[in-house]
C-alpha positions as CSV (number, residue, x, y, z in Angstrom):
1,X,-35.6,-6.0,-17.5
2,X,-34.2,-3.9,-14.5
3,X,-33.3,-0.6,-14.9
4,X,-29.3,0.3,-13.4
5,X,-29.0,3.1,-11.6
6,X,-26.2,4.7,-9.7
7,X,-27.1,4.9,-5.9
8,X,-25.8,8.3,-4.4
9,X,-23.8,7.9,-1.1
10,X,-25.3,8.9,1.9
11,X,-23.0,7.2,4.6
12,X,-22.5,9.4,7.8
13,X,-18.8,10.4,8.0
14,X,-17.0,11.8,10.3
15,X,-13.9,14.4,9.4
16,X,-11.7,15.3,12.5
17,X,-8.5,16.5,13.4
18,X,-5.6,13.7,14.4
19,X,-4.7,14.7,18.0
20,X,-0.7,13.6,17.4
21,X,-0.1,14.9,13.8
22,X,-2.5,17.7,13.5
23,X,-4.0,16.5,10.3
24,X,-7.0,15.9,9.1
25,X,-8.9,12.4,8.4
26,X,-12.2,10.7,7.8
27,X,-13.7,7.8,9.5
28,X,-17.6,5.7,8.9
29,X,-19.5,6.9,11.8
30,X,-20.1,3.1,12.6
31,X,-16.7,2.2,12.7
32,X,-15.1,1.7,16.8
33,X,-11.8,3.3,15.7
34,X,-9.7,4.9,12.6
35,X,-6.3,4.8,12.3
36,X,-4.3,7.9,11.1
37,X,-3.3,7.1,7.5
38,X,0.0,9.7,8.4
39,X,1.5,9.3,11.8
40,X,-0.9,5.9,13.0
41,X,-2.3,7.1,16.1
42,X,-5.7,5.0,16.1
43,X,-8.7,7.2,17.3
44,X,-11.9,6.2,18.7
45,X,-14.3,7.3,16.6
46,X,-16.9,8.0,19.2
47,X,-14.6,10.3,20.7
48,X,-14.0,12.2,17.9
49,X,-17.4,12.7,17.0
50,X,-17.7,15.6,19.2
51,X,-14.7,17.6,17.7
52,X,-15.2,16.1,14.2
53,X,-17.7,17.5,11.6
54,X,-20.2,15.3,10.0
55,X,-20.8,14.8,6.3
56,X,-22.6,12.2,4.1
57,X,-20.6,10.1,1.6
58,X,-17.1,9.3,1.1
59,X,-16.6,11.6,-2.1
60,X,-17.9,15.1,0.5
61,X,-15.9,13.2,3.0
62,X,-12.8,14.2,1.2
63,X,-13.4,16.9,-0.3
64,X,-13.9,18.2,3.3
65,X,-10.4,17.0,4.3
66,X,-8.9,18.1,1.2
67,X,-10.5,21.6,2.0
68,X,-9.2,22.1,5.8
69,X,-6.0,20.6,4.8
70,X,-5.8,23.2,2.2
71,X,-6.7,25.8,5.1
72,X,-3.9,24.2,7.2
73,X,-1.3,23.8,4.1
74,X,-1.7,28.1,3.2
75,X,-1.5,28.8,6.8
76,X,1.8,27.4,7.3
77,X,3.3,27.8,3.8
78,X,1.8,31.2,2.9
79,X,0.4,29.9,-0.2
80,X,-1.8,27.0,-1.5
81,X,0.2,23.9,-1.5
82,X,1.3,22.1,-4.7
83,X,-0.1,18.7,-4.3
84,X,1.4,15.9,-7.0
85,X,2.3,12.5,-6.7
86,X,5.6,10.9,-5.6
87,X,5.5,9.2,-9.0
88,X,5.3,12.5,-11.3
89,X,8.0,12.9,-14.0
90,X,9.0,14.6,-16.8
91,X,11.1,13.9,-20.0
92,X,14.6,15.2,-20.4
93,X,15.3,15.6,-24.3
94,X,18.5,15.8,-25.2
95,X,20.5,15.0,-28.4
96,X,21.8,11.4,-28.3
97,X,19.7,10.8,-25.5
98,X,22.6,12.2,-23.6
99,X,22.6,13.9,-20.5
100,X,23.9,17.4,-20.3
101,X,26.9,18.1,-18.5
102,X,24.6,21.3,-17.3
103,X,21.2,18.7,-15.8
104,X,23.9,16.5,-14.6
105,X,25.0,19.2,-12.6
106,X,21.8,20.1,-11.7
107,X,20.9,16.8,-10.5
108,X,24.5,16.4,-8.7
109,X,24.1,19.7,-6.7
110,X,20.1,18.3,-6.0
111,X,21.8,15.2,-4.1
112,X,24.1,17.3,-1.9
113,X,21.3,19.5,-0.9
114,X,19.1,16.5,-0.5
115,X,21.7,14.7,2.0
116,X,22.1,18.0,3.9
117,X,18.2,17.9,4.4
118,X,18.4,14.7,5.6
119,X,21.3,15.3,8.1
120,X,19.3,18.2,9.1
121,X,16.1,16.4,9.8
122,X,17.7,13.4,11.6
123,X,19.6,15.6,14.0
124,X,16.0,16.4,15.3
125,X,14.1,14.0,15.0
126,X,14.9,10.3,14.8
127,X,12.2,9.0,12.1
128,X,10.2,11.2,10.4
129,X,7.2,11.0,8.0
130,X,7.5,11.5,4.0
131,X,6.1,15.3,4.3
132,X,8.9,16.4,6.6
133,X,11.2,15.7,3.7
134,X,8.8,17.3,1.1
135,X,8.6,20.4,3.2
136,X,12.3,21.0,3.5
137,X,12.3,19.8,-0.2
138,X,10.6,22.6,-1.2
139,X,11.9,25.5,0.9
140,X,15.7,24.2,-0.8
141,X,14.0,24.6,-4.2
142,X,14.4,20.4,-5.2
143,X,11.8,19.9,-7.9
144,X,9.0,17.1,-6.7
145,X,10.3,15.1,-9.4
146,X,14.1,15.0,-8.5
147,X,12.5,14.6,-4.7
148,X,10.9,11.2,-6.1
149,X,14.2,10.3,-7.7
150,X,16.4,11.2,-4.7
151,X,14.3,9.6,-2.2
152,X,14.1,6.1,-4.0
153,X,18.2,6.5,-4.9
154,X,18.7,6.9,-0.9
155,X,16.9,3.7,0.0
156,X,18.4,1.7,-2.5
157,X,21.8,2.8,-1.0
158,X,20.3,2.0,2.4
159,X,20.7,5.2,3.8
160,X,16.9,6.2,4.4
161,X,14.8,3.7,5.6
162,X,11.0,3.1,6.2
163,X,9.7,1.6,8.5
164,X,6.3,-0.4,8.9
165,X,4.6,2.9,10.7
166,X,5.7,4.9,6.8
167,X,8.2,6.5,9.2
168,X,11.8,6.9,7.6
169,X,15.1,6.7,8.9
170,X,18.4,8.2,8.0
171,X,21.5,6.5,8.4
172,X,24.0,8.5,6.8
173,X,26.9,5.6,7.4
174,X,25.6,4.5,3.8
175,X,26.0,7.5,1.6
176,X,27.8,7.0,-1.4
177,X,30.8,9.1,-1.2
178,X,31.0,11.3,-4.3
């Protein structure tokens, strides 16, 4: 009977900055070109392989760019970034199951600070990518998980968009008016 046995990674990789957004990404050494998961400018990868560093296996591979992004991320911020998903949540409990007139507040004055972020953003720039809005998120003080909930209320409305490139739009003809 054969013996199973995990096989360690040892592909090349190549980790390299994207020339349009300035963030890091990883590409096979063998592949002809990469596209940048964030802004979509595709790379030739033998280009990059002279301003990219090389590592062995997918898992270093990311852990690299997890590492210079983190450079990159305390750099600009100051501090080390707070990286959580777009899905994170947390449970509310109230008597009744009830909101308070004090988190509905909360979450009232979070919308009209999140539209003015928006207005903001589209008066310089006409689309913009999901960590534009997460930056200005976080420098008004919107919890990650009121972002999630705001950003999904606003394209329900129709007022921010995304487009194929994960670029969104704002379009503030659609705000509900309060």
């Amino acid at each position: 009977m054969e013996e199973i046995t995990w096989n360690k990674d040892e592909t090349p990789y190549i980790v390299f900055r994207c020339s349009q957004c300035l963030e890091y990404t990883y590409a096979k050494t063998i592949q002809k070109s990469k596209r940048c998961p964030r802004c979509g400018k595709i790379h030739k990868v033998e280009q990059v392989l002279s301003r990219g560093e090389k590592v062995n296996g997918i898992s270093n591979a990311v852990d690299k760019v997890k590492q210079k992004q983190n450079k990159l991320a305390i750099q600009e911020l100051g501090c080390a970034p707070d990286l959580r998903a777009n899905g994170d949540f947390k449970i509310v409990s109230t008597a009744n199951n009830r909101i308070d007139n004090e988190d509905f507040e909360a979450g009232n004055e979070y919308s009209k600070i999140f539209d003015k972020i928006l207005r903001e953003i589209s008066k310089e720039y006409t689309k913009f990518p999901f960590y534009v809005i997460e930056m200005m998120a976080k420098r008004h003080k919107i919890p990650l998980d009121e972002l999630g909930f705001l950003v999904s209320k606003r394209m329900r409305q129709g007022s921010l968009t995304k487009s194929e490139d994960s670029f969104f739009h704002f379009n503030p003809y659609f705000l509900e008016k309060d």
